[in-house]
C-alpha positions as CSV (number, residue, x, y, z in Angstrom):
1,X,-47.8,-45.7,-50.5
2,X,-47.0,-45.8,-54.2
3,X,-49.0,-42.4,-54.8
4,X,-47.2,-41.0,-52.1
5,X,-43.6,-41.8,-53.4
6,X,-44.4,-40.4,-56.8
7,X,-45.8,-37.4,-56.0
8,X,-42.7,-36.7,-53.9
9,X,-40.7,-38.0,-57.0
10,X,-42.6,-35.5,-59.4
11,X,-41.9,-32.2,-56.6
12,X,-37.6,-33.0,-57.1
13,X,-38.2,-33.4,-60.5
14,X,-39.8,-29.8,-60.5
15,X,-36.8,-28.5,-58.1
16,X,-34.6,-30.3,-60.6
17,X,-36.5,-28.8,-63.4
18,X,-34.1,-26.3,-65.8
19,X,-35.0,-23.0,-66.9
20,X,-33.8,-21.1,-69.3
21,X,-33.4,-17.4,-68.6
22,X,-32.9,-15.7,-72.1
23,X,-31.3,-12.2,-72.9
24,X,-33.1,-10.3,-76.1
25,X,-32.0,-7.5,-78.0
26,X,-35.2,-5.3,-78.0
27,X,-34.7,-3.7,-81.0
28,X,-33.9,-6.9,-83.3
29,X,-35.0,-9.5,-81.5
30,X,-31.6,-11.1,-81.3
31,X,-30.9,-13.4,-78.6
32,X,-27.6,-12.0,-76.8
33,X,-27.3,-14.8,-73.8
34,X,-28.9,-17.1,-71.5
35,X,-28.8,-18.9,-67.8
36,X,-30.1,-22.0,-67.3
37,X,-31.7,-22.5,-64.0
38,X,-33.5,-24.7,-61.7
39,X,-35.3,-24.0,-58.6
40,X,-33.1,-25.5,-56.3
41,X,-30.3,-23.6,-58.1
42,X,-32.7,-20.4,-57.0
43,X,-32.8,-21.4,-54.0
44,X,-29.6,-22.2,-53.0
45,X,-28.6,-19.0,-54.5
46,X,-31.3,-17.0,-52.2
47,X,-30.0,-19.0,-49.4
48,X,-26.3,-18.3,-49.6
49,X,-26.7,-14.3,-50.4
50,X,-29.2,-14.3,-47.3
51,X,-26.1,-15.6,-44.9
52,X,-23.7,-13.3,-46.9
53,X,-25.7,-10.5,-46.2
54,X,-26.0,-11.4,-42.5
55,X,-22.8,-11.9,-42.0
56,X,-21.7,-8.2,-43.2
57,X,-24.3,-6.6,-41.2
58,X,-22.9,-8.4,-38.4
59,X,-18.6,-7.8,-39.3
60,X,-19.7,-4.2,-40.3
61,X,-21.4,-3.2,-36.7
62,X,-19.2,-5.0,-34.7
63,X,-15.5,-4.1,-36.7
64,X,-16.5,-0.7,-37.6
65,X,-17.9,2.7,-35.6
66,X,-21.4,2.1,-37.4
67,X,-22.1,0.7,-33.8
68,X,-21.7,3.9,-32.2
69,X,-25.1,4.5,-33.8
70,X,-27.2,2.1,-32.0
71,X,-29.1,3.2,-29.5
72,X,-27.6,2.3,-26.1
73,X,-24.0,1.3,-27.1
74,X,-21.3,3.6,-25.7
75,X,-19.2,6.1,-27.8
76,X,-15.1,5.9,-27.5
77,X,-15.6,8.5,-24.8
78,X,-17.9,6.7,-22.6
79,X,-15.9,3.7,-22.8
80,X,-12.6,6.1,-22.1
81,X,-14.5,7.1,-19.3
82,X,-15.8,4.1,-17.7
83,X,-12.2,2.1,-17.9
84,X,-11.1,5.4,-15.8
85,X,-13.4,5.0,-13.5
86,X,-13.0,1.1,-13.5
87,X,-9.4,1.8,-12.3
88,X,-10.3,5.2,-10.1
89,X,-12.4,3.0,-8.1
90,X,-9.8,-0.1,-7.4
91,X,-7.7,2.7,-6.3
92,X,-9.7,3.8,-4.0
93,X,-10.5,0.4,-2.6
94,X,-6.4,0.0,-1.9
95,X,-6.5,3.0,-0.2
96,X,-9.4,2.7,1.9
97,X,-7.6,-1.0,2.8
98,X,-4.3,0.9,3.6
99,X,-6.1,3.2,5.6
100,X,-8.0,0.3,7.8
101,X,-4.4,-1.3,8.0
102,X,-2.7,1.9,9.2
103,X,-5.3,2.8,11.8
104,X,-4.9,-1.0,13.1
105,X,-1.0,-0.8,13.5
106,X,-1.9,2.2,14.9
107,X,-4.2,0.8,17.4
108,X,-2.1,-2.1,18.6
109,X,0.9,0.4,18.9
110,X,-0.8,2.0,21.5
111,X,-1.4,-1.3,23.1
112,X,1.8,-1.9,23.2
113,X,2.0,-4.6,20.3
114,X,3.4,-5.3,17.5
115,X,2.0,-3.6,14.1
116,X,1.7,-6.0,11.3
117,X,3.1,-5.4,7.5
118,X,0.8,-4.3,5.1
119,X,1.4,-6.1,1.6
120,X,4.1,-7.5,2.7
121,X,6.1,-9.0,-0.1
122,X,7.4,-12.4,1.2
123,X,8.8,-13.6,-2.5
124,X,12.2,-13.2,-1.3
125,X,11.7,-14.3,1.6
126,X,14.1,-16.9,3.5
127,X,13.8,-19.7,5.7
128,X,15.3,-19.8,9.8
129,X,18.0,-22.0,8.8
130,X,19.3,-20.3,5.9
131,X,20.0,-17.1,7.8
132,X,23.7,-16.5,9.0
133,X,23.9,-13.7,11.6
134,X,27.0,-11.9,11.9
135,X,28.1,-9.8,14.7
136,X,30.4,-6.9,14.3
137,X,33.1,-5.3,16.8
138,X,31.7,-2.0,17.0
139,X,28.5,-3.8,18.0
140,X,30.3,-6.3,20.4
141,X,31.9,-3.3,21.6
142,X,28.4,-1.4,22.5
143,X,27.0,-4.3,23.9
144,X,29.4,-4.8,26.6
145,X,29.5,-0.9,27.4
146,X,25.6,-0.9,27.6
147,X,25.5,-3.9,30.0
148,X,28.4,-2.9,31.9
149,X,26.3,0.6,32.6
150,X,23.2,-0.9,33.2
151,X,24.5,-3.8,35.7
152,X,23.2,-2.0,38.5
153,X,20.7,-0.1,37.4
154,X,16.5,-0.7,38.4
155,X,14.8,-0.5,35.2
156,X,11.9,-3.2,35.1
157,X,8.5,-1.5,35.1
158,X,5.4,-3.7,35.7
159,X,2.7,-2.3,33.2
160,X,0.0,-3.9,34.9
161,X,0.9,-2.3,38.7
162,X,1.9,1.2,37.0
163,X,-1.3,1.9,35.3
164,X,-2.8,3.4,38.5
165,X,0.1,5.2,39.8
166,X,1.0,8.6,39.6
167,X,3.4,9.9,37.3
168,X,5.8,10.5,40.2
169,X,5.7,6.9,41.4
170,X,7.3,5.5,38.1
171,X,10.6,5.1,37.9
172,X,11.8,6.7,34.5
173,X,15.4,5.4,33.3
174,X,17.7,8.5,32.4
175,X,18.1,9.0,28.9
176,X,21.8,10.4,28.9
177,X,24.0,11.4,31.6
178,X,24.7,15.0,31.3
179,X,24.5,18.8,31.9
180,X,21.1,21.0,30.9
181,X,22.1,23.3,28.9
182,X,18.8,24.5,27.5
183,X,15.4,24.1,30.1
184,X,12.0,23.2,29.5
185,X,10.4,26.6,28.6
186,X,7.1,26.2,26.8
187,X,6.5,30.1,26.3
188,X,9.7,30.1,24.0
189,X,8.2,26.6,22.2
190,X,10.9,25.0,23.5
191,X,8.8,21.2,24.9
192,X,11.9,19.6,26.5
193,X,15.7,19.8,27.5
194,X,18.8,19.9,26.1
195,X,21.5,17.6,27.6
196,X,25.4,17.7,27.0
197,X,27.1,14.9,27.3
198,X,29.9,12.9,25.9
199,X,30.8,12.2,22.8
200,X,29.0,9.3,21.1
201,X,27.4,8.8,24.3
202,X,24.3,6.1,24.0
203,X,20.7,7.2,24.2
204,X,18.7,5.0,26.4
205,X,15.1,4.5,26.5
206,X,13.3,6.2,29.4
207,X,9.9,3.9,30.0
208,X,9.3,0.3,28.2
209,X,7.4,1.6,25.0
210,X,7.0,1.1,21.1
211,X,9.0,3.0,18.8
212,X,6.4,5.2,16.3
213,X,8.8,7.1,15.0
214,X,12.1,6.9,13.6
215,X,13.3,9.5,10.9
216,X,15.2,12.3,10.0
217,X,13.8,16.0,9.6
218,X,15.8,19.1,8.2
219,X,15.4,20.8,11.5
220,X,15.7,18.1,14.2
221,X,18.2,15.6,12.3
222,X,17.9,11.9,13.6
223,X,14.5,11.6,15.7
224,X,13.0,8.8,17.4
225,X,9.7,8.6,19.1
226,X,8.5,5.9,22.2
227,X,4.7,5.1,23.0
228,X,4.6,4.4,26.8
229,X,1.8,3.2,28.7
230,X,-0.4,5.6,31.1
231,X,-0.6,7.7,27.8
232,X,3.5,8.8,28.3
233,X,4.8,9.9,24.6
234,X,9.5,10.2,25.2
235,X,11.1,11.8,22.0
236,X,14.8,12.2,21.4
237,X,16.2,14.9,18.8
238,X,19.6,15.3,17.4
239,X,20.5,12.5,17.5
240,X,23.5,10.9,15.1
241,X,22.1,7.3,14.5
242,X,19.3,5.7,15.3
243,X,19.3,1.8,16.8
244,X,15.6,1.0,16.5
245,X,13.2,1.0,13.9
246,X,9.4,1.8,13.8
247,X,7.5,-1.2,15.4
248,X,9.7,-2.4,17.5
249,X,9.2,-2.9,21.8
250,X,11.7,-1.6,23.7
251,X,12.4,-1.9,27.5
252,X,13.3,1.0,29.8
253,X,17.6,1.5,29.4
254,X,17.5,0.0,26.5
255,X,20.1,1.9,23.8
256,X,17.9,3.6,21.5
257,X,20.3,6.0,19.7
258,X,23.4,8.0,19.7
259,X,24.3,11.3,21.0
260,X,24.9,13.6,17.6
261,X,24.3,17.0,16.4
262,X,22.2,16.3,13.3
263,X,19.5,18.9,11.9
264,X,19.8,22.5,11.3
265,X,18.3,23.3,14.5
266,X,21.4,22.8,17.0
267,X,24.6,24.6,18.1
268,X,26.5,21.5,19.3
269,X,26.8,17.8,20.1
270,X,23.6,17.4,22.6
271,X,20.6,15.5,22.9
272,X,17.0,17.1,22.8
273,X,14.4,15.2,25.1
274,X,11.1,15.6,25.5
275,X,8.2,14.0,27.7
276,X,4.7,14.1,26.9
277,X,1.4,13.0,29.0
278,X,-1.8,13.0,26.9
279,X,-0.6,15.4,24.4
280,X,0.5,17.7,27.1
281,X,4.4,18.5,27.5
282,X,6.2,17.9,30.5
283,X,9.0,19.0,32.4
284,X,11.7,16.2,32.2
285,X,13.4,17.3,35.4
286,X,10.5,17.0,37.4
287,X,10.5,13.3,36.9
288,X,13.7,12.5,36.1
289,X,17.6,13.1,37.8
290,X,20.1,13.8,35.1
């Protein structure tokens, strides 16, 4: 035990050991300096340039384009090139999502439903009892002239008992109250009617449907479109305002619109109605008594 201790006693007095590293003019001999060393100080020395050294290898190829040059590791370019794609690819994945939403509101359009809001943003939203409704006099005013008109009117369609029948067994609501002025001539790409009536007379829907369309185009001004069922498409032109947005169920005599003259394509106040059966266009007067 004793041997032991010493001879690990005599190797730290060997690492502890000085040395004396002398500097000699080679010409006379003279001695111009000296270090005095030990081998721990040697090794410590080794040691600490070894992690220096390490260390700037490591800051130099990640910090600096010497890493372009290893095998594998992407230029500026590629990187450019892969973000791009990175963000070209999430783009595409929103509109492949948009698309799948679209041809889903589509879909329960035609079955007569409601289509839901895609990304809907509900951060302002508010809740039931915080909303005040307000009701106008212009609207009070419609309201009692479109109940007053329709007090004795048939207008309830059964969807269920209709979806057999023929097209001249359902009853279709009239739209507006007027005189033809222009008929249904297909060879002259003219699809529907146009009806004269009164001023700011109300447009009423023909068939319980879903509005798909409501807009306005350069040529036909105000337009709104219906979806029926037994595959019945009603669309009113002209018109100068629209009640009902896209989405939204409608029953037959409901008002839809107003009689206007909007769009460059029209010589007058009149309403432009057309009637459509599986992409086919019909002739409104065979179905319907204005």
């Amino acid at each position: 035990m004793a041997k032991s201790n010493e001879k690990k006693r005599g190797r730290l007095r060997k690492l502890m050991h000085k040395y004396r590293l002398v500097a000699i003019n080679d010409d006379t001999f003279e001695e111009v300096g000296f270090i005095r060393l030990s081998r721990l100080n040697i090794i410590s020395i080794v040691g600490f340039l070894v992690i220096f050294g390490i260390a700037l290898v490591y800051t130099t190829i990640a910090y600096t384009p010497i890493r372009e040059f290893i095998p594998g590791y992407p230029d500026p370019m590629m990187s450019h090139y892969i973000r791009q794609n990175a963000m070209k690819l999430d783009s595409l994945q929103r509109e492949l999502a948009m698309r799948d939403q679209y041809f889903m509101n589509i879909n329960r359009i035609v079955n007569g439903e409601r289509p839901e809001d895609f990304l809907n943003d509900t951060s302002s939203a508010k809740t039931r009892n915080s909303i005040m409704f307000t009701r106008s006099e212009n609207d009070s005013i419609l309201r009692k002239k479109v109940e007053a008109e329709e007090q004795f009117r048939l207008s309830v369609i059964d969807d269920k008992q209709s979806d057999g029948k023929e097209l001249h067994n359902i009853h279709f609501f009239t739209p507006v109250n007027g005189i033809i002025t222009n008929p249904f001539d297909p060879l002259e790409n003219h699809f529907g009617i146009d009806l004269v009536a009164g001023a700011d007379e109300v447009v009423k829907a023909t068939l319980d449907g879903t509005v798909t369309i409501a807009t306005w185009t350069l040529e036909t001004g105000y337009v709104i479109q219906l979806q029926h069922a037994n595959d019945l498409m009603s669309v009113y032109k002209h018109n100068a305002e629209l009640f009902k947005t896209v989405g939204i169920n409608v029953k037959a005599g409901d008002a839809i619109a107003v009689i206007g003259n909007s769009g460059e394509l029209t010589t007058g106040p009149h309403l432009h109605f057309e009637l459509w059966h599986n992409g086919v266009p019909l002739n409104p007067e065979d179905y319907i008594t204005f």
